[in-house]
N, C-alpha and C positions, 0 to 999 in steps of 0.2 A: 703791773701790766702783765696781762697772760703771753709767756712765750711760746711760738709756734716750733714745731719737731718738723723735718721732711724726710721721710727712708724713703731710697731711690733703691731699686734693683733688689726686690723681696720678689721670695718663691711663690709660682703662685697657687703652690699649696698651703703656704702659712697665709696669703692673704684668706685663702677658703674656707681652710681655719678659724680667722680670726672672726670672718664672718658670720660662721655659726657661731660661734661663741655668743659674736654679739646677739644673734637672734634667740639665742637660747636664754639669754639674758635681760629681754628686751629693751636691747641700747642699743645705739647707732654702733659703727664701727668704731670711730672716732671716741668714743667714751667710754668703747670695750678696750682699746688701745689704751687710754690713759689707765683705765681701771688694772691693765695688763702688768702694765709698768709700774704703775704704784704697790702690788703684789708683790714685785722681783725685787723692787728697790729700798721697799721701808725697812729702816735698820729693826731689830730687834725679833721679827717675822720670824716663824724656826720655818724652814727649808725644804723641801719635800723630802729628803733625805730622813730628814727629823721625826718630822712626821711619822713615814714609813717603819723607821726602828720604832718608835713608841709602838707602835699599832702590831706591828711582828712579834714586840717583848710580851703584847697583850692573849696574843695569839697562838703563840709557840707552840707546835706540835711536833712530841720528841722520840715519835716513831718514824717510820716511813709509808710511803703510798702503799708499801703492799700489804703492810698491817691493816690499813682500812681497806683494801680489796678481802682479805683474808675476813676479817673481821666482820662485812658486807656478804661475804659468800657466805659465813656460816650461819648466818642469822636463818 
């Protein structure tokens, strides 16, 4: 039998949030919420953290901005 959640006293910019989410999504809020939670909470999921390093290690640029201004202006 499906259990029911109730969150009393959300901001309500995270409700505004959530509700574009859902519409960007095309789901109720109510199924962007579960979809939300199921995201945060399945074990084994890597983390946005995770994520983010991958994507950085892939990325890595081992100059600085002013080498691409420099680099940019001289062209």
């Amino acid at each position: 039998m499906p259990l029911q959640l109730t969150v009393r006293g959300l901001d309500p910019a995270l409700v505004a949030a959530l509700k574009r989410r859902a519409a960007e999504h095309g789901r109720s809020m109510e199924a962007e919420h579960r979809e939300a939670l199921r995201e945060a909470l399945t074990p084994g999921r890597k983390d946005f953290w995770s994520r983010a390093d991958a994507i950085r290690s892939r990325t890595r640029w081992d100059g600085t901005s002013a080498d691409l201004i420099r680099e940019d202006r001289d062209r």
